[in-house]
C-alpha positions as CSV (number, residue, x, y, z in Angstrom):
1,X,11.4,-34.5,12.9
2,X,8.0,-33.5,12.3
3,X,6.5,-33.8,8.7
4,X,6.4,-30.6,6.9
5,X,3.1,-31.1,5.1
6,X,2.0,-30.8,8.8
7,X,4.1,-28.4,10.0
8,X,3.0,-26.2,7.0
9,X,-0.7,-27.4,7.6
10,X,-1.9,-27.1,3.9
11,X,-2.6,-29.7,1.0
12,X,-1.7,-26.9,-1.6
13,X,0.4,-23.7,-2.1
14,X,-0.2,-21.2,0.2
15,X,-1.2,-18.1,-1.4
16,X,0.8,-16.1,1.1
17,X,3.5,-17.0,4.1
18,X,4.0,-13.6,6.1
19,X,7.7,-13.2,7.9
20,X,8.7,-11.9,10.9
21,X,11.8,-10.2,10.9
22,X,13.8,-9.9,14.1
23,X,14.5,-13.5,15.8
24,X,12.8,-14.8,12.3
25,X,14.9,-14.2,9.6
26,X,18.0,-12.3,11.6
27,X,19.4,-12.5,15.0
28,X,20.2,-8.9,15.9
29,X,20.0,-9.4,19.3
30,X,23.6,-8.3,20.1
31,X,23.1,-5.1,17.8
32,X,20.3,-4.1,19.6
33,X,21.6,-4.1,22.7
34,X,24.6,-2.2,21.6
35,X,22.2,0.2,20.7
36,X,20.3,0.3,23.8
37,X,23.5,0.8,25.9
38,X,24.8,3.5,23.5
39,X,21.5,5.0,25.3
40,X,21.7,4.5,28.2
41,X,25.3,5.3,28.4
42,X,23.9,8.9,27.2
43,X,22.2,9.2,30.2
44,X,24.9,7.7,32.5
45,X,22.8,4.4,32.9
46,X,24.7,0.9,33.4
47,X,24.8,-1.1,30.8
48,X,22.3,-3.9,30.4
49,X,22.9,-7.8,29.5
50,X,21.4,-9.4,26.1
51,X,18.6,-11.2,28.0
52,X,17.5,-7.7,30.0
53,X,17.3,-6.7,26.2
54,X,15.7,-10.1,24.7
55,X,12.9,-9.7,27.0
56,X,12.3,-6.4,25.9
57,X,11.9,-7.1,22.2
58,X,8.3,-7.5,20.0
59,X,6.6,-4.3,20.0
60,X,8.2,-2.1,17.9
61,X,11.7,0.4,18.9
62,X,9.5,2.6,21.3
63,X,8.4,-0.4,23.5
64,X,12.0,-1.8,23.6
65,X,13.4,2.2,24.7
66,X,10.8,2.7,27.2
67,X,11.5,-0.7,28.8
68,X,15.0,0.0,28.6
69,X,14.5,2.6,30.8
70,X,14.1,3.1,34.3
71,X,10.5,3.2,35.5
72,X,8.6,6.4,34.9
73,X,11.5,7.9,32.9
74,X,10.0,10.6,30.9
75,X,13.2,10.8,28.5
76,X,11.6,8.1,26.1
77,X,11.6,10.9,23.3
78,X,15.0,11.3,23.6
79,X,16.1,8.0,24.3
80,X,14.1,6.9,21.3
81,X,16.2,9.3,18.5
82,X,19.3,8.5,20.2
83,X,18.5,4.8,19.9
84,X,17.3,4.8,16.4
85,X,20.0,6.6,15.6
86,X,22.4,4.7,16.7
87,X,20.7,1.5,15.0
88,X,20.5,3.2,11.9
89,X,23.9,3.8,11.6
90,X,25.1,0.4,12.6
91,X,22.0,-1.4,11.3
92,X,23.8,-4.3,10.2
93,X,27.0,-4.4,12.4
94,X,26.6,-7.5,15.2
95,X,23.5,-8.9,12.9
96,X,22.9,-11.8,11.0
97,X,20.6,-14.0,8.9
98,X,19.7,-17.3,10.3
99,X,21.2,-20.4,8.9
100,X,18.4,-21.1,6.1
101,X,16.8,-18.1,5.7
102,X,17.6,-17.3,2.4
103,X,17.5,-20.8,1.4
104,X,13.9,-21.2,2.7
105,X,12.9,-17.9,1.1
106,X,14.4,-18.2,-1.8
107,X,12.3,-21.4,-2.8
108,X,8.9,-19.8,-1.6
109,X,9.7,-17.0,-4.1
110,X,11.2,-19.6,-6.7
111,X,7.6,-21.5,-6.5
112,X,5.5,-18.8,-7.1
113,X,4.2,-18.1,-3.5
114,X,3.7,-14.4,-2.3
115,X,5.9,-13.2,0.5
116,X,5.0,-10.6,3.1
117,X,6.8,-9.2,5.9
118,X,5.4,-7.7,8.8
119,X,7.4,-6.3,12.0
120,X,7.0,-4.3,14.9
121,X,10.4,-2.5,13.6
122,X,10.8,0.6,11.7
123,X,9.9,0.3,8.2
124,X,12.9,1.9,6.7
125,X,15.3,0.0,8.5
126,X,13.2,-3.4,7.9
127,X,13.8,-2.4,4.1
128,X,17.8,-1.4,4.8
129,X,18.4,-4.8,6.0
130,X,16.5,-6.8,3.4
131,X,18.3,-5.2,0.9
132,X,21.9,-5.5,3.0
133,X,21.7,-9.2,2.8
134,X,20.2,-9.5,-0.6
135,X,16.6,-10.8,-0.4
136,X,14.2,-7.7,-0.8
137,X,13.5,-9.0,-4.3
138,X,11.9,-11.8,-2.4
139,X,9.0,-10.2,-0.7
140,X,6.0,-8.2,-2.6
141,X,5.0,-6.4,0.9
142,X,7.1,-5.0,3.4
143,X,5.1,-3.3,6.9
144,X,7.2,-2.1,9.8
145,X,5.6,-1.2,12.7
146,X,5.5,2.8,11.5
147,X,3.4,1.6,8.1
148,X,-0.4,1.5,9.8
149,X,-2.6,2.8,13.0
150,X,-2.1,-1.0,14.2
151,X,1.1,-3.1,14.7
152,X,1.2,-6.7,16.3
153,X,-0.6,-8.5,18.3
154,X,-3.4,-7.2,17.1
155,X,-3.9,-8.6,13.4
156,X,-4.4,-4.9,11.2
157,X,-1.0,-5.6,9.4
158,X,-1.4,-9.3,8.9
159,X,-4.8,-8.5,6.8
160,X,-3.7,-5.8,5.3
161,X,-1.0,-7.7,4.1
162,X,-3.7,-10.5,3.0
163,X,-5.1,-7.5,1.0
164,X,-2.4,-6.8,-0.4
165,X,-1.2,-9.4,-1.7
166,X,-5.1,-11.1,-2.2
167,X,-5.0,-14.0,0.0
168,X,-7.4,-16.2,1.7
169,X,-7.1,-16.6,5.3
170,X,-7.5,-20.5,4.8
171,X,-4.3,-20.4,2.8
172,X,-2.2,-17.9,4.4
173,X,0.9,-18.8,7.2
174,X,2.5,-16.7,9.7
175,X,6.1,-17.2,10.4
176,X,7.3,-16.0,14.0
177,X,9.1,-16.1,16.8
178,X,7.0,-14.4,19.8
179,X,3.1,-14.4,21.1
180,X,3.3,-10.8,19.1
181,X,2.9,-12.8,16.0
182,X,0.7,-15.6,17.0
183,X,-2.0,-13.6,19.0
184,X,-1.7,-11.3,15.7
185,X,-1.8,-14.5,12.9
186,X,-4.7,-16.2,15.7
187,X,-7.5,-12.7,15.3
188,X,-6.2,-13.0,11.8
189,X,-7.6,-16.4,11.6
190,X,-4.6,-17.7,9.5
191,X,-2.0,-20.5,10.9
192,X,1.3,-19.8,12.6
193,X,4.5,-21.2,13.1
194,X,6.7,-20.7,15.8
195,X,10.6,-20.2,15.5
196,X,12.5,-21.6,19.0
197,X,15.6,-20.1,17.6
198,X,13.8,-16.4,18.3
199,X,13.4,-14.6,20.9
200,X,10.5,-16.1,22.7
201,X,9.3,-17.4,25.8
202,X,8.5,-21.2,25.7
203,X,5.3,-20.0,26.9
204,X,5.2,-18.1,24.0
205,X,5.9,-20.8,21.5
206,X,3.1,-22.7,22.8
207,X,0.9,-20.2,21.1
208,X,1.6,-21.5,17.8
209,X,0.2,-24.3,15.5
210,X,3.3,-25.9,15.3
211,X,7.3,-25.3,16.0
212,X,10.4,-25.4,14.4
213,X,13.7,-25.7,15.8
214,X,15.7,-24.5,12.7
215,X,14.0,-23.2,9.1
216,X,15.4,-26.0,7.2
217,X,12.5,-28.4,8.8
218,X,10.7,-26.1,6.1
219,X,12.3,-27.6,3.6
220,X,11.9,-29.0,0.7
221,X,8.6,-27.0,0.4
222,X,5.9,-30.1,0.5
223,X,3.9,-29.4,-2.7
């Protein structure tokens, strides 16, 4: 196992760690897809597999829809509310934290460190599921991917975030699962970790500064 002084990739306490949410801190892989086919079975589509889904997921609910969809289907609008509204309603039905999440977080938070999380997904149901499982106390900023002009990759949220919360660059980690959030965390100019639990490509993961295989390898926090 790697050390986690150099996984983390700081001498002192960060003064931010920004989350990921989806393939993060939950798997909600399976809940998505039900949603997905609850729209396409709308539209008298076949039903589509978890991996046609998986591949679809980093760039917020209208990227997923529209690739959901056959090509140049002009429904997205539709599809979109009937999606979202189907998620909403089931939001935490088929989805679950990941086996140290709360652990992991609940030590950043315990030592002081700010906590920010940024996703692609709608704000409102990123805040609906933080509080479902209990650890919306732990983060001082929440952006989904409805919150500002920009979303990931490109890094607006991530410094806005920084802002936020008034942290250096040079003391700041992204935790994520796909090249949404290390392309985002690399303009950023902060350091990212790479979750090969998520959703991801390997390719993907190569885009870190370093991997995990499970959170606990985060833990004990090294300062």
């Amino acid at each position: 196992m790697q050390d986690r002084a150099d996984i983390w990739g700081l001498n002192t306490l960060p003064s931010l760690v920004i989350f990921d949410l989806d393939g993060t801190l939950i798997d909600s892989l399976a809940g998505l897809t039900e949603s997905i086919n609850a729209m396409r079975k709308f539209f008298d589509l076949p039903l589509l597999p978890l991996d046609a889904v998986r591949s679809a997921i980093g760039k917020g609910a209208r990227n997923l829809v529209s690739r959901c969809l056959p090509e140049g289907d002009e429904r997205i609008d539709t599809a979109l509310k009937i999606f979202l509204a189907h998620n909403g309603d089931n939001l935490a039905a088929r989805t679950t934290l990941y086996p140290w999440a709360k652990e992991l977080l609940a030590e950043l938070h315990g030592a002081g460190i700010p906590l920010a999380l940024v996703s692609n997904k709608n704000s409102a149901h990123c805040k609906r599921l933080l509080s479902l499982y209990g650890i919306a106390g732990c983060f001082q900023t929440v952006l989904g991917g409805d919150a500002l002009a920009e979303t990931k990759p490109l890094p607006g949220p991530l410094l806005a975030a920084m802002d936020s919360c008034k942290a250096s660059a040079a003391a700041t980690v992204m935790i994520g699962d796909s090249c949404n959030d290390f392309e985002a965390a690399r303009m950023a100019g902060i350091r990212s970790i790479g979750c090969r639990f998520g959703y991801g490509e390997p390719w993907e993961l190569e885009l870190a500064d370093a991997r995990i295989a499970a959170l606990d390898e985060l833990l004990p926090l090294p300062w």
